[in-house]
N, C-alpha and C positions, 0 to 999 in steps of 0.2 A: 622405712626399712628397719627392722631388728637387728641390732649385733651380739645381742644375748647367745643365738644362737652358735655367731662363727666363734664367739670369744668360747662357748664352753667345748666348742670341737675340737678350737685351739688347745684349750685345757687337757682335753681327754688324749690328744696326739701328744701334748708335752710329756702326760702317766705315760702314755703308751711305750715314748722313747725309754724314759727312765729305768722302767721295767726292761727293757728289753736290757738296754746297758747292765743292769743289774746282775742278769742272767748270765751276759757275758763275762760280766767280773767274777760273778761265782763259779762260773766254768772253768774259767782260769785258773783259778784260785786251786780248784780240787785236781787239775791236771798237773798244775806244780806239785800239788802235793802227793802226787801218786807215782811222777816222775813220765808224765804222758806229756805228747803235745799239742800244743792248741794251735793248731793254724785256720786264718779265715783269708777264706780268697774272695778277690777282686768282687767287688759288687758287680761292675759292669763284666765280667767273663763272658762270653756267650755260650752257657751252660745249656740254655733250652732251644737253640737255635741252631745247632748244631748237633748232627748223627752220631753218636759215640758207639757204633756198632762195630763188633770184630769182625774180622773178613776174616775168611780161612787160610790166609796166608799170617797170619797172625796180630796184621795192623788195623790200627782205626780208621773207620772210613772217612770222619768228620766233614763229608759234607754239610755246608749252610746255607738256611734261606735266609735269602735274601730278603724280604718281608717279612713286617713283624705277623706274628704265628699268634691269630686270638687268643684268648683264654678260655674260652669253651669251646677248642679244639684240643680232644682229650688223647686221641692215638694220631698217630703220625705216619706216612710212609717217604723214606726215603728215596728218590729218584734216581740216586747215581748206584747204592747195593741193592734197594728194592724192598730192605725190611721193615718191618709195621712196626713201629715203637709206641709205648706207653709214653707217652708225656712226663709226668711225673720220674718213673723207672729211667729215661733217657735224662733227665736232667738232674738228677741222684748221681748217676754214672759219669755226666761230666763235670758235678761237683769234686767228688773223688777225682778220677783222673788229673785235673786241674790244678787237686791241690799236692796231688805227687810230684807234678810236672816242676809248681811253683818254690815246693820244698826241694827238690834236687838241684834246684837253679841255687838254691842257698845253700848247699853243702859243698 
């Protein structure tokens, strides 16, 4: 058995993080300096697992499945309002909302 290979995957996930950290720092860095805010929410939220569709009573529907939701599963329909959601566009929506929810908990 080879280790060359785990050790240089290891390697390229250690770039991987760095960079990303990096990204994060300089994001920071330029929101301070603009007087913007940088909020990151919860890794574990359940952003894609969850309906963020408006009802026309004006609230969320946030129904959740309850199984995990493959990843080549690109649109979605909700069972409790009924609407067809983008995967993507639904999980955008409950990034934002999330992170309104989680900054108003702090004001």
């Amino acid at each position: 058995m080879s280790l060359k290979g785990k050790k240089k995957r290891k390697h390229n996930r250690n770039l991987s993080d760095a960079a990303l950290g990096d990204l994060l720092n300089k994001i920071s860095y330029k929101c301070a300096w603009y007087g913007s805010v940088n909020h990151q929410i919860d890794q574990y939220a359940p952003t894609t697992k969850k309906c963020w569709n408006t009802l026309p009573d004006g609230t969320l529907c946030e129904y959740e499945w309850d199984k995990p939701i493959p990843t080549n599963v690109r649109t979605l329909k909700c069972p409790k309002c009924g609407a067809v959601l983008d995967r993507d566009v639904n999980a955008a929506k409950g990034i934002l909302i999330t992170a309104h929810r989680e900054m108003d908990k702090t004001t």
